[in-house]
C-alpha positions in Angstrom: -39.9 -8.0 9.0 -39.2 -11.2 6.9 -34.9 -10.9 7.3 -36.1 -10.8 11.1 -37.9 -13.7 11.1 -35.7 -15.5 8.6 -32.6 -14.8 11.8 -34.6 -16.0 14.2 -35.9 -19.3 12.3 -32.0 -20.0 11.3 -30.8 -18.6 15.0 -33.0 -21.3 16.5 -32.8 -24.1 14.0 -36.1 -24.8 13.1 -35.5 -24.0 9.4 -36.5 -27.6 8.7 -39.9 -28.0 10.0 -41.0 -31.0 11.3 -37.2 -31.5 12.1 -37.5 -29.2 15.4 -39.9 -30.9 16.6 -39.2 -34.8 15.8 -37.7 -37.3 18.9 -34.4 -38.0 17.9 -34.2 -41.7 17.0 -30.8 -43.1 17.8 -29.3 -45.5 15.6 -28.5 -48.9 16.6 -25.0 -48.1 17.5 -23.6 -50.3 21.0 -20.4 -49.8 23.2 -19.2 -52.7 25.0 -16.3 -52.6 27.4 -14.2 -56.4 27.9 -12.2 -56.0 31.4 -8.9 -58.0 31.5 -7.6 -58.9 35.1 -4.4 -60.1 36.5 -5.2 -64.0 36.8 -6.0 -63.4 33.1 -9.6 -63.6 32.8 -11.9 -61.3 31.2 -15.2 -59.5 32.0 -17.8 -57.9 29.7 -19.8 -54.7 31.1 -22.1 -52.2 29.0 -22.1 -48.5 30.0 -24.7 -48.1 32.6 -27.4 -45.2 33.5 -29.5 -44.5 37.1 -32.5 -43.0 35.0 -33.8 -43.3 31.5 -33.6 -39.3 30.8 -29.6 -40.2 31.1 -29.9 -43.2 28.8 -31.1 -41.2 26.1 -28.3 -38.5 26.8 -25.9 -42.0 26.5 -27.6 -42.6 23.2 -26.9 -39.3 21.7 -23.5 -38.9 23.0 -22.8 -42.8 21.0 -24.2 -40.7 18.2 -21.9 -38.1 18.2 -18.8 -40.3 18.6 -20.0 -42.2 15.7 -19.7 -38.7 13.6 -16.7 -37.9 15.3 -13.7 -37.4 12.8 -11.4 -36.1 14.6 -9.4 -39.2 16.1 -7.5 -37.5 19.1 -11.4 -36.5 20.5 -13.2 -39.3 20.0 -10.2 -41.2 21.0 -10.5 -39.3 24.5 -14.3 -40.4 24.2 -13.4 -43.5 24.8 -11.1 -43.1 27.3 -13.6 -40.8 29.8 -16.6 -43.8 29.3 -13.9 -46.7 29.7 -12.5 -45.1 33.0 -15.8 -44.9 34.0 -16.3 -48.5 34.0 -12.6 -48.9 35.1 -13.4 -47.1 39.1 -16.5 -49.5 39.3 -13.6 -52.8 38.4 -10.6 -51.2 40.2 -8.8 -54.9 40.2 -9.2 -54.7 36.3 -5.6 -54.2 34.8 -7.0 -52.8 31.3 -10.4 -52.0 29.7 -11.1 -52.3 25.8 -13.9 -50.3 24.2 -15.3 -51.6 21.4 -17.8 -49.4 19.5 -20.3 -50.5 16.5 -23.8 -50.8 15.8 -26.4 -53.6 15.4 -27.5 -54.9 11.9 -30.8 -56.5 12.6 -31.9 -59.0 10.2 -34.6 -57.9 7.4 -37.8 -59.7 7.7 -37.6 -63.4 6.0 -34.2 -63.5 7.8 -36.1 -62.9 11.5 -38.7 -65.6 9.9 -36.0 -68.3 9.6 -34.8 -67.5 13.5 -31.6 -64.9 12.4 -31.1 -62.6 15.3 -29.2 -59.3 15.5 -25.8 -59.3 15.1 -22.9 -56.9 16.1 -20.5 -55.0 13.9 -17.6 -53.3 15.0 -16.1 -50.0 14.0 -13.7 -49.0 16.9 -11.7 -50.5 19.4 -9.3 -48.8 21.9 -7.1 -50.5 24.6 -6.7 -48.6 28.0 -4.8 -49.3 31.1 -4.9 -46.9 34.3 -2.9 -47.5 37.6 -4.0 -46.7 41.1 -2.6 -43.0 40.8 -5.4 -42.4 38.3 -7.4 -43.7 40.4 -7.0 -41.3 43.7 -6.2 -38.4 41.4 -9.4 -38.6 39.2 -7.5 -38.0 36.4 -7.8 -40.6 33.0 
């Protein structure tokens, strides 16, 4: 009886308790996308959800990239959230995703008017043409 309970604990993954059951608190980790354009200015757009169940799915999902090892998959990451944003700017000529998080000041900094700041980890440059574009393919 207890090797079948002990596959079942492991087969679920509530080995660790309180674990199972505890919200999964994101870190503080941001991904910003800078659009350049022909006439060479730039805009700055954030990745964008319809409902907040989908927001926390975003969070996770900036979670896992930030684990991610394996450059050629978190590279392609990247390049499926920046293409994204590309169809919503299709006069954009390329989109640069910059990933980090947000080091928040510790308490007597916040006192003396410090505010968040942003530190970066990754950056990748993309460019897509209209083929992409009617193809659906990044």
């Amino acid at each position: 009886m207890r090797n079948a309970i002990d596959l079942y604990v492991n087969a679920a993954g509530i080995e660790v308790g309180y674990g199972f059951f505890a919200p999964d608190v994101p870190n503080n980790y941001k991904l910003a996308f800078e659009l350049s354009y022909p006439d060479g200015h730039h805009e700055y757009d954030l990745p964008s959800v319809g409902q907040a169940g989908t927001g926390f799915r975003l969070e996770s999902l900036l979670d896992r990239i930030a684990e991610t090892d394996y450059e050629p998959l978190r590279a392609m990451m990247f390049k499926m959230l920046a293409y994204s944003v590309w169809r919503k700017h299709p006069d954009a000529t390329a989109v640069r995703a910059v990933f980090g998080y947000i080091v928040w000041p510790s308490p007597e900094e916040f006192e003396h008017g410090k505010k968040e700041s942003f530190a970066p980890v990754y950056a990748y440059d993309f460019t897509f043409d209209q083929a992409q574009r009617r193809s659906g393919n990044p």
